[in-house]
N, C-alpha and C positions, 0 to 999 in steps of 0.2 A: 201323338206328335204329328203336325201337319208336314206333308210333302217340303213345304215350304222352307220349315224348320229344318228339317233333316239336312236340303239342299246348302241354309246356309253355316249349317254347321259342317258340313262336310267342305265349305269351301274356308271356313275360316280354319278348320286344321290342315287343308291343304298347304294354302297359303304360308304358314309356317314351316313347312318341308322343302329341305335344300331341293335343288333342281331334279337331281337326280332320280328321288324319294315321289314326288310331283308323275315321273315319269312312269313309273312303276304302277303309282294310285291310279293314271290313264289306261295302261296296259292291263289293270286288272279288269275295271269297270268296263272297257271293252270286250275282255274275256268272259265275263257274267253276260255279256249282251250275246255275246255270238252264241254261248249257251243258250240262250233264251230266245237264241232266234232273231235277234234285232240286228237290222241292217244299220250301220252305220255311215254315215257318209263320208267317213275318210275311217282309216284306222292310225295307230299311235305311230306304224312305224311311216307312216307318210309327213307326221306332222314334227316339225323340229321345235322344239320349247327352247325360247330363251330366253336368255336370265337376267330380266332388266335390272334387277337389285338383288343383293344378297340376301340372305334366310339371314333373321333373326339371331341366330346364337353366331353369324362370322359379321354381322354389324355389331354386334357387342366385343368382339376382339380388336374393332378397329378403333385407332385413334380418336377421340371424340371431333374432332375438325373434321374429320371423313364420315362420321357416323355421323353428324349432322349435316354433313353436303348431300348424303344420300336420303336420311331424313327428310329434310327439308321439302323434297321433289314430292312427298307422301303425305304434308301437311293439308293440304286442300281437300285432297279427297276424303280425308279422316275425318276433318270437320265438317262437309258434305251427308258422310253416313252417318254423325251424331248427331244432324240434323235432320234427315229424311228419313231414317230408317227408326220404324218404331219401337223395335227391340232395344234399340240404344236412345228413344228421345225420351220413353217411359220410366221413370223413376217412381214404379208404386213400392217398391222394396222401401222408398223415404216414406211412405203415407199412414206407417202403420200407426198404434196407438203410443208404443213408444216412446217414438219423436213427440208427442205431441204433452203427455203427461211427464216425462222423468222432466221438462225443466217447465213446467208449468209451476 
């Protein structure tokens, strides 16, 4: 697995962690670094994280008129990474022989 990968897996399950959760995955990954010796240019407790939208499982609690007011703000950039990023533009998982023979 490339660096690369790892990174953006490790940010797509961040992403998914209430605030709080988020804050903790900071404070650990700084703690692996001071171990390691790495200077950081700020540490967790300097930086305030805020919560521009809710996590995933308290948008699904909400109203669907609110879940889509908050939605909405998140549409662009979604369609942005299905369009630039080539882990989501690749669809070889469609290429295989499959598709091509069961309705041939």
């Amino acid at each position: 697995m490339k660096a690369t990968d790892i990174e953006r897996a490790v940010l797509n399950q961040l992403r998914i962690l209430p605030l709080e959760k988020q804050q903790e995955v900071l404070d650990f990954v700084e703690f692996i670094g001071h171990k390691l010796g790495n200077k950081t240019p700020y540490s967790s407790s300097s930086v305030k994280l805020k919560q521009e939208h809710p996590c995933l499982s308290e948008i699904a609690k909400l109203p669907i008129a609110e879940r889509h007011k908050i939605l909405a703000s998140l549409i662009p950039a979604t369609a942005n990474d299905f369009l630039n990023d080539p882990d989501l533009t690749e669809f070889s998982v469609l290429d295989g022989e499959d598709w091509e023979s069961e309705y041939d």
